[in-house]
Every structure is written in C-alpha cells, then in structure tokens.
C-alpha positions in Angstrom: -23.2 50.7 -3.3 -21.9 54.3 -3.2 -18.5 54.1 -4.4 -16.8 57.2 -3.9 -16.7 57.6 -0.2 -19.2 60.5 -0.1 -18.1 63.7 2.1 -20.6 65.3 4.8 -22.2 67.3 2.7 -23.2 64.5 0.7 -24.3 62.4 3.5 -26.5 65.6 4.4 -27.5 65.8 0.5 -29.0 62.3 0.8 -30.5 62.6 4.5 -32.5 66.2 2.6 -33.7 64.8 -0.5 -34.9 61.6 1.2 -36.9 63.7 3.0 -38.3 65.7 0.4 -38.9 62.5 -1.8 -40.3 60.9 1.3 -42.7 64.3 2.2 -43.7 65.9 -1.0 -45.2 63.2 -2.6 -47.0 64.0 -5.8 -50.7 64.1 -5.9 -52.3 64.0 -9.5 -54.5 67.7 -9.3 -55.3 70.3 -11.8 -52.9 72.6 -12.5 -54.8 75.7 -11.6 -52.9 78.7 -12.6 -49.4 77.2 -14.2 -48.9 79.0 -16.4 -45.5 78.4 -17.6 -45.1 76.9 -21.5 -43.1 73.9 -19.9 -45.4 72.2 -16.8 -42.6 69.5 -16.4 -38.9 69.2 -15.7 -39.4 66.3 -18.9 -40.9 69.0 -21.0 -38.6 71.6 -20.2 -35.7 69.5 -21.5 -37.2 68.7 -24.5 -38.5 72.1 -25.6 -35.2 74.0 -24.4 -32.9 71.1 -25.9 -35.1 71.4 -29.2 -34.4 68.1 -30.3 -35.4 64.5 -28.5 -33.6 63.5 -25.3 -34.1 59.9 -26.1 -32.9 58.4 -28.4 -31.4 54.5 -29.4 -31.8 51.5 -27.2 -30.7 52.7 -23.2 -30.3 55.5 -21.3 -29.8 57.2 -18.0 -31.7 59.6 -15.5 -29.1 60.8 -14.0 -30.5 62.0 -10.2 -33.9 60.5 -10.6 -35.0 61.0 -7.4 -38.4 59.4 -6.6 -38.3 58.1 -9.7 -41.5 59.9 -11.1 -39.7 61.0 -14.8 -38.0 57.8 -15.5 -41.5 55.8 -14.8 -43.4 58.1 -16.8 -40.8 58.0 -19.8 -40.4 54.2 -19.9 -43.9 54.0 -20.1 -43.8 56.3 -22.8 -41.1 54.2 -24.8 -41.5 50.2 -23.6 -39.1 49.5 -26.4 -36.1 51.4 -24.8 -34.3 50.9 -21.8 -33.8 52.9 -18.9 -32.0 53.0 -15.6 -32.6 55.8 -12.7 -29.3 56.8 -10.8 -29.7 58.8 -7.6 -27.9 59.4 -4.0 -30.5 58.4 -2.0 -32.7 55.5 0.1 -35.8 57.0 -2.2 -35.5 54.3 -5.1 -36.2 51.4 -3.1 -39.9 52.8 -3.5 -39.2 53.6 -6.7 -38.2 50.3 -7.8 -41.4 49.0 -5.6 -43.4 51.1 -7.9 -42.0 50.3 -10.9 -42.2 46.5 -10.5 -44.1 45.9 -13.4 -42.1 48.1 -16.0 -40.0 46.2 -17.6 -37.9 48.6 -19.3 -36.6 50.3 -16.2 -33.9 49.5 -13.3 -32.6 51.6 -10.5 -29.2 51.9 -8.8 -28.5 54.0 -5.8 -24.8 55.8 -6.6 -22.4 58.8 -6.4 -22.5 60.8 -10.0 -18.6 61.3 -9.0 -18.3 57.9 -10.7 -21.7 55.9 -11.3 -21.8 52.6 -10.8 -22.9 51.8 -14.3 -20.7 50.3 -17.7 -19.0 53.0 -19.5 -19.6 53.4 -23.7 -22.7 51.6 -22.8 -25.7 54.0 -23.2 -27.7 56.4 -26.2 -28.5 59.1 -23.8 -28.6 60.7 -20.4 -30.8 63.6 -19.0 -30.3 65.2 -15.5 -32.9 68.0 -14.1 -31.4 70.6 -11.4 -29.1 67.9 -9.7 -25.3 68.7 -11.0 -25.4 72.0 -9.7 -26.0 70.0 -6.3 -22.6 68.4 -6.4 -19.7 68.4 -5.2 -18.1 69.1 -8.3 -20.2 69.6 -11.3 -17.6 69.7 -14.1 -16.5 66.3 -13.4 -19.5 64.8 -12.5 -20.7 65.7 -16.2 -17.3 64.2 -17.1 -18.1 61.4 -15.8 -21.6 61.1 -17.7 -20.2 61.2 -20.8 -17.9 58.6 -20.0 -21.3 56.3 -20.0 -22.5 57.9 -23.6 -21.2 55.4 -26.6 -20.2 57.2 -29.6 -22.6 59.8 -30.8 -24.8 59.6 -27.4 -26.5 62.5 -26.1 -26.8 64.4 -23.4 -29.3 66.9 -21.6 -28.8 68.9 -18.4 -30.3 71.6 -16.4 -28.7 73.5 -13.7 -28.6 76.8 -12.0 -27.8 80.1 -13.8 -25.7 83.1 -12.1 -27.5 85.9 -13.4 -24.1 87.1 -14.6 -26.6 88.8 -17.4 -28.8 90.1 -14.3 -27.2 92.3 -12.3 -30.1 93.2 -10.4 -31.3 89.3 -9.7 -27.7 88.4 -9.4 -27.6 91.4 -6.5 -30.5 89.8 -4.8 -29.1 86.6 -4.8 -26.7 87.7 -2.4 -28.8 87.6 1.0 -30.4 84.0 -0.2 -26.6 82.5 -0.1 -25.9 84.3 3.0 -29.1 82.9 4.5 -28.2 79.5 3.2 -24.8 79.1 5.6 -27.3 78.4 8.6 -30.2 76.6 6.6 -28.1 74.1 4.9 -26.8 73.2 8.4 -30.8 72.7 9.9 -31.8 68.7 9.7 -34.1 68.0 7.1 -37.5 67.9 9.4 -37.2 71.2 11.2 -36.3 72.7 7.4 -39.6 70.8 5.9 -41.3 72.6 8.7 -39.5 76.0 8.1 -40.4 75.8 4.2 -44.0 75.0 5.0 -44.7 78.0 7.0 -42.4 80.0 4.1 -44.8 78.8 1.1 -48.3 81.0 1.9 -45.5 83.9 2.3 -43.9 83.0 -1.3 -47.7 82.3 -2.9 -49.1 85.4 -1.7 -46.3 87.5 -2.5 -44.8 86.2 -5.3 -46.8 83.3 -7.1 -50.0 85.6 -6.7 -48.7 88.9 -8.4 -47.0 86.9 -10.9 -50.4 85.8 -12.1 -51.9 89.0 -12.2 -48.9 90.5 -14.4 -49.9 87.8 -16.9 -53.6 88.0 -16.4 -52.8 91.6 -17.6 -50.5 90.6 -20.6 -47.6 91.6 -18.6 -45.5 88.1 -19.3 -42.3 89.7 -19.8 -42.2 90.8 -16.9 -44.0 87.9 -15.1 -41.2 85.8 -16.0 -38.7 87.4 -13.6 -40.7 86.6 -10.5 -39.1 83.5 -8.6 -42.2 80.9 -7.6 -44.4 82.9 -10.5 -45.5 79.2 -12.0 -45.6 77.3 -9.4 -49.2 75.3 -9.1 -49.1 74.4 -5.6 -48.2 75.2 -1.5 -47.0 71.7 -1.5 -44.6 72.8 -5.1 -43.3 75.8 -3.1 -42.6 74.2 -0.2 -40.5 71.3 -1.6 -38.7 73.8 -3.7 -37.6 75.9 -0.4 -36.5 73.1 1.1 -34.5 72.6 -1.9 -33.0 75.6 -2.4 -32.6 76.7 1.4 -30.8 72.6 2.1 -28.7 71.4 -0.2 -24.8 72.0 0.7 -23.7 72.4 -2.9 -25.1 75.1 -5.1 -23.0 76.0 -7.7 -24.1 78.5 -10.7 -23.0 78.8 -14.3 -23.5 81.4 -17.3 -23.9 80.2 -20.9 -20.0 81.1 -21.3 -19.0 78.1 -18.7 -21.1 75.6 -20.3 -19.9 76.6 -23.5 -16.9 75.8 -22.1 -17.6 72.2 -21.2 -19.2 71.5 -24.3 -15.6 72.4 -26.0 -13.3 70.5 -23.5 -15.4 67.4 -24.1 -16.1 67.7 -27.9 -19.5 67.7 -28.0 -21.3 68.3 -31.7 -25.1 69.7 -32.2 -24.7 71.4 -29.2 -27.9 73.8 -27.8 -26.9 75.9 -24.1 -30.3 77.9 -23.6 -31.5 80.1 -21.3 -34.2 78.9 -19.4 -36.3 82.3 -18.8 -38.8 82.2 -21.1 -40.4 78.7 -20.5 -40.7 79.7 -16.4 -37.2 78.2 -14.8 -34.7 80.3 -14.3 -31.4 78.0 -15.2 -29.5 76.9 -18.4 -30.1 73.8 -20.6 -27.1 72.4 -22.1 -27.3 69.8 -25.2 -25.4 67.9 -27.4 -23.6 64.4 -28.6 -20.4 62.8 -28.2 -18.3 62.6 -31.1 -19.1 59.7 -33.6 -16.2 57.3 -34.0 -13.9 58.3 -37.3 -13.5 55.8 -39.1 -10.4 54.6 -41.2 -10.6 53.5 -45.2 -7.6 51.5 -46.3 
C-alpha cells in the first residue's frame, strides 16, 4: 500500500527500477579489475560512516530494491531484525527469496511517509535512493521519525561537485541530456544503456585501470565508471542515472545542514572520492532521551 498518492514521476520511478531490478540481475563472478577499496554499496557505508550501521534489535533498508543487501545482512546478523522498504513490484521476489530468513520482512511504500511504526527502530541505511525523490529533505525527515532515541542513521546520495568546478561543468550536458532520457520507457532505455556500456568500458573504465596499473590513483579516482567490474554494472548504472525523474545533488554544507535541523549527535558527512563513488555519506544518531532526577 503506497500511501502518499505518488506523482508521475514516481509512477515512472517505479516502472524504471522494476525494470532494472527485473533485467540486471546479479550473477556471482570474479571481480576482475575492481579496484575500488569499497566493492559494495554495504561496505561503502560502513567504511565512509566509520562506525557500524547496525546496531540494537531492528532496522530499516530504506530503498532496498531487489533486496540483495538486506538478505545478505540478515544473514549476517540472524539475531537482529530487519525490514526492506522500496517503491517498487521487485520485493515480491525478494520476499520469495528470502522465505527462509527469518529475520527479514519487506513492505512495498513511498519514503514520503513509510508505512512502518514510528520510534520503533535502532537504525536505517539508504544507498543512492534519496537523491531519487521527490523531496529528499523530508523524506530523511521522515526516517528519523522511525529511529527510537539514540538510533542511527546512514545515507548515501549524490554530490554537486560544488568543490569541482571542472566535473561540476561537465555535469551540465548529462542533465540536459537527461530532459529527453528520463521521458524514454524503461525497455527502449535498457536497450540504449546496453549499447552505451562498451562505449563507457572502453573509454572510461579501461583508462581508469591503466592510470592505477601505473600508480596514478589520484587521478584514477576522478574517472566516472573507473571501478566498475562489469558491462552488465555499467549498463544498469546508465539506466540509472540517464531514467530516474528526480536527481537532486548536495555538498557537505547542505547535509551539514540537515544533521543540525534534526539534532543529530556523532555525526560523520564524508566525501565519497576516495573509496571509488563519487557522493556524500552522512552519519549520525538521534538524540538520547534526557532524563529528569527529582
């Protein structure tokens, strides 16, 4: 049940990630030439948040997609629950999949205001899905609302490069190329990506590993697709980033800034760049209750 009536763009968010849930499922391979320091969106969170991201007895993955991470880390910890949130018709096989986990339930929902018990859970991670909303601020409002006193939080989302002025600048023709492709249904743009990925490996992924095979890292690092194992990686991602009808972008100032309209203590906002992604990881806990001595 969807409870916020969800606007076009949201119906077209959930007909594209269906279809890149649906068409870019993972096959286990070797990771031949990854070489970024985090090799999962699980791992980036952890090493950028520098602390774990879960933590007490329940907690959410918010935008969990095929539901991949939240098998994988309820399996890793049978003793805590967990509960996969996303937009789209994916979960059903999700939930198919995870039949026999115990420790993990899935609810299809709007992030605009979950369907799930506020004050009732220890944590909540998200990978690259609030700057894919329709409003991201509130959305992350709305997370916390779920966090009981002293719950934490993890999020990853787009960066703007405001630091970049040269990758901000060639940012520009990508958004303006975006106004048709977000608008393409989410076959033809599979299609589209597919014949885009050789392009992206060959000139991108390809001298990206040669810059590192030559100790050349630093400079590695600031080639978009430079990690990426796969075609099918590259592809999925293009369809990502060329069909979703929100993109918003944020510096480390603006997340400062949420972290101080909502409170939050131990907070971490981190830049990305070095561990391969090129977005911010913000951190950090809801206030603890204060309590009163007579």
């Amino acid at each position: 049940m969807l409870l916020v009536t969800p606007t076009a763009a949201e119906l077209k968010t959930q007909e594209l990630y269906g279809d890149i849930w649906d068409s870019y499922k993972k096959k286990k391979r070797p990771r031949r030439g990854y070489h970024a320091p985090a090799t999962s969106h699980i791992e980036l969170l952890k090493l950028a948040s520098n602390t774990k991201i879960v933590q007490g007895e329940a907690g959410i993955d918010a935008g969990c997609g095929n539901g991949g991470s939240v098998i994988a880390m309820a399996n890793q910890h049978p003793n805590i629950r967990f509960v996969g949130i996303d937009l789209t018709g994916s979960l059903q096989l999700a939930a198919t999949l995870a039949e026999n986990i115990p420790n993990v339930r899935f609810v299809q929902g709007n992030l605009m205001n979950p369907p799930l018990a506020k004050h009732a859970f220890d944590f909540i991670y998200s990978f690259g899905v609030l700057h894919h909303t329709r409003n991201p601020e509130m959305v992350f409002r709305s997370l916390l609302e779920r966090l009981r006193p002293g719950g934490r939080i993890t999020i990853f989302v787009y960066k703007d490069f405001s630091d970049l002025p040269l990758k901000k600048w060639l940012l520009a023709p990508i958004t303006l190329v975006r106004r048709l492709t977000t608008k393409l249904p989410a076959p033809f743009l599979r299609k589209l990506a597919w014949l885009g990925a050789p392009i992206v490996f060959v000139f991108l992924t390809l001298p990206s590993r040669l810059l590192r095979l030559l100790h050349l890292g630093r400079l590695a690092k600031h080639i978009p697709y430079g990690t990426f194992p796969s075609l099918r990686g590259i592809a999925a991602s293009l369809e990502d980033r060329f069909g979703a009808p929100y993109e918003h972008r944020f510096s480390l100032s603006d997340l400062q800034t949420w972290a101080q309209a909502n409170n939050l203590e131990e907070t971490r906002i981190v830049d990305c760049l070095p561990w391969g992604f090129s977005g911010l990881v913000l951190s950090g806990r809801t206030p603890w209750l204060k309590t009163t001595h007579i």
